[in-house]
Phi, psi and omega in degrees: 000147169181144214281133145252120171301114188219122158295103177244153184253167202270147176314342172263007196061356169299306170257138155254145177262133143250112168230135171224152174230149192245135170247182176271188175295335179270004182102331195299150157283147183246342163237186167188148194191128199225139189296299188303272212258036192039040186276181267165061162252149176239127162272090180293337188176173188299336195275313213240147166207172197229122163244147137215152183217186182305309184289309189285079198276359180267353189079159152214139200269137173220128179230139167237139172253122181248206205218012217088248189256017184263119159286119181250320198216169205204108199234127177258146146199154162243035193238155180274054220223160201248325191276135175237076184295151188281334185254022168280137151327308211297288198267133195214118168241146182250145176253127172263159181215082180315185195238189162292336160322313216052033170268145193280118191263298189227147154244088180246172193285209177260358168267001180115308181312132176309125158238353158215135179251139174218143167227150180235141156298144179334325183247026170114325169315124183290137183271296213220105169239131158245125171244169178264161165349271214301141229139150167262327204178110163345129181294121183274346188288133177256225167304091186084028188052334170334149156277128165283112176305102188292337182283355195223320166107013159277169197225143170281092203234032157081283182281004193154127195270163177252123165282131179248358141322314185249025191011075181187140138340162211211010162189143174299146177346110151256042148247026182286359163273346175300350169276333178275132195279160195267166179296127208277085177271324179204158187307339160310291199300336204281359201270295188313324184263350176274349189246037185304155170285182193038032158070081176134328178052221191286007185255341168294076219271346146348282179322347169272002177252129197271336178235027151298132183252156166055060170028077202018017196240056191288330193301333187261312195233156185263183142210098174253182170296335194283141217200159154180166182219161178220096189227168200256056243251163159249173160225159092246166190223152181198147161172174176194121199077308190234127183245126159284135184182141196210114171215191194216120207199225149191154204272160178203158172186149207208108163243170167276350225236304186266308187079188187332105151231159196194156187200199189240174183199144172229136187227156146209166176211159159209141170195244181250153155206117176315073161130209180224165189204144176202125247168143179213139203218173183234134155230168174226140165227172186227148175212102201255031171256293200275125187312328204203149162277160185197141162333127146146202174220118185258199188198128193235170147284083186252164204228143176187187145150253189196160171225164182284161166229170178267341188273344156116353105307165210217129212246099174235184192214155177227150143240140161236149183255121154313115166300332186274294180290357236347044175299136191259129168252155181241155176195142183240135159208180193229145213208114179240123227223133142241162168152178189298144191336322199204117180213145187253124165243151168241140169232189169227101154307134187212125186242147168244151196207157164196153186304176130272357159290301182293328179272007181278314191299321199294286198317308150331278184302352181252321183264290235270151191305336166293330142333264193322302192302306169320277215308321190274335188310328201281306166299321160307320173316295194309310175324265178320323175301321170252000000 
């Protein structure tokens, strides 16, 4: 771990901020700790953090709950206590209720009742906030679920803060060599360069302005760290003690930095299983990590399972782990059938995917006579050489 010292003056110029900050190894902040008024915060992980100051001198504890990366609920306490009973003083739960954005628009309590209203300028500057008394302390999440700092009035966006005054980043992309295309040496780079991120990479000229956020466009698009893919598999499965399953489907992934992609995908899993089945099934799966879809193949740790519906179907959910990334994905799927009322599995997955792009490049090399004319010239080439 290690610290930055950052002076700030306060917008009226009145107050000066001494704030520092600590990040982990992985970039994340992990403190944050401002002098005047001896305040105090810790990120332990995204659910839980720790505050105190001159008002709070016992702390106050914040667990947040999410919805995949969506924050919904945000429950204080300043007591050391795991219950949160509704008629404790102590204990406070808050609810967001987003925009199309995911900026906290309305905050209400746990009865329901307003307790914070915010309307914002495009790039985040609070216009019109009303909050009520009663609190332990103001919610800092904002604009886009980002946390707002109060000492510097930037918002905290993991890689790199948002000024929303001057509607810009406070420092450049740091992926921006993922934009510049590589030399068309061999087919990786030319694969590399058909894919620039931000649709376009540096031939995108948005993308030359180095401190824009959401390609000037906040009202339509975010840039958070939030990424995701999505598929659509058929399956079938059988099994009873030991379980099988083989399906086929298509892919979908959406980054702001890369945008739209989409491919084909083939599965299969086999491992244990708890009661029986034999099935033909629709999944949807989710994957809120990973940017883009792309060729190749992985191999996951998957854990589920499935229940009877009265209706004569069968409704089950997965979770999986990337053995390699360990991005963790979700999946719901509906399942027609016989087999036992209820049944649990653990499997070992294995996906295979490939773009629409590599597959157009296939069929090209393969079908259309140029293709063909390439594939032999290269095997004749291969021939003299050896």
């Amino acid at each position: 771990m290690y610290s930055i010292r950052v002076r700030f003056f306060y917008r009226s110029c009145k107050v000066v901020y001494d704030t520092r900050y600590a990040y982990s190894a992985d970039g994340n902040r992990a403190a944050k700790w401002t002098l005047s008024n001896s305040s105090e915060t810790l990120y332990f992980n995204t659910m839980w953090t720790w505050h105190t100051d001159t008002g709070l001198p016992e702390g106050q504890y914040s667990k947040h709950i999410y919805l995949g990366e969506t924050r919904i609920v945000t429950k204080q306490t300043s007591k050391l206590d795991i219950s949160y009973g509704q008629s404790d003083e102590y204990h406070h739960r808050y609810y967001y209720h987003p925009d199309h954005l995911g900026s906290a628009q309305l905050v209400t309590d746990y009865e329901g009742n307003e307790y914070q209203r915010i309307e914002y300028t495009p790039y985040g500057e609070t216009w019109v906030e009303k909050t009520q008394n009663q609190g332990l302390e103001y919610l800092p999440y904002r604009f886009t679920g980002k946390e707002m700092d109060e000492e510097t009035g930037l918002y905290y966006y993991g890689a790199r803060y948002l000024d929303p005054k001057y509607s810009r980043w406070i420092s450049t992309d740091p992926a921006l060599g993922e934009y510049i295309p590589k030399a068309p040496i061999d087919e990786e780079a030319k694969k590399n360069n058909r894919n620039l991120p931000g649709m376009g990479g540096v031939f995108n000229i948005v993308n030359l302005q180095l401190y824009h956020y959401a390609a000037n466009n906040p009202v339509r698009y975010t840039d958070p760290t939030g990424k995701w893919i999505l598929t659509i598999t058929i399956n079938a499965t059988a099994g009873a003690g030991a379980e099988g399953s083989a399906g086929v489907g298509i892919a979908f992934g959406f980054s702001f930095k890369k945008g739209f992609s989409m491919g084909l995908v083939e599965t299969h899993s086999i491992g244990a299983q708890q009661g029986a089945s034999a099935n033909v099934s629709v999944a949807v799966g989710f994957d809120p990590v990973s940017k883009s879809v792309e060729s190749g193949k992985t191999e996951a740790l998957t854990i589920g399972g499935s229940g009877d519906m009265p209706v004569g179907a069968g409704l089950g959910g997965d979770v999986s782990v990337d053995l390699e990334s360990g991005n963790v994905s979700y999946s719901a799927n509906l399942s027609f059938g016989v087999g036992t009322p209820g049944e649990a599995h653990e499997l070992y997955t294995t996906t295979n995917a490939i773009t629409v792009e590599d597959l157009a490049d296939k069929i090209y090399r393969n079908i259309t006579p140029q293709g063909i004319i390439a594939e032999s010239g290269k095997k004749n080439l291969d021939s003299e050489e050896k």
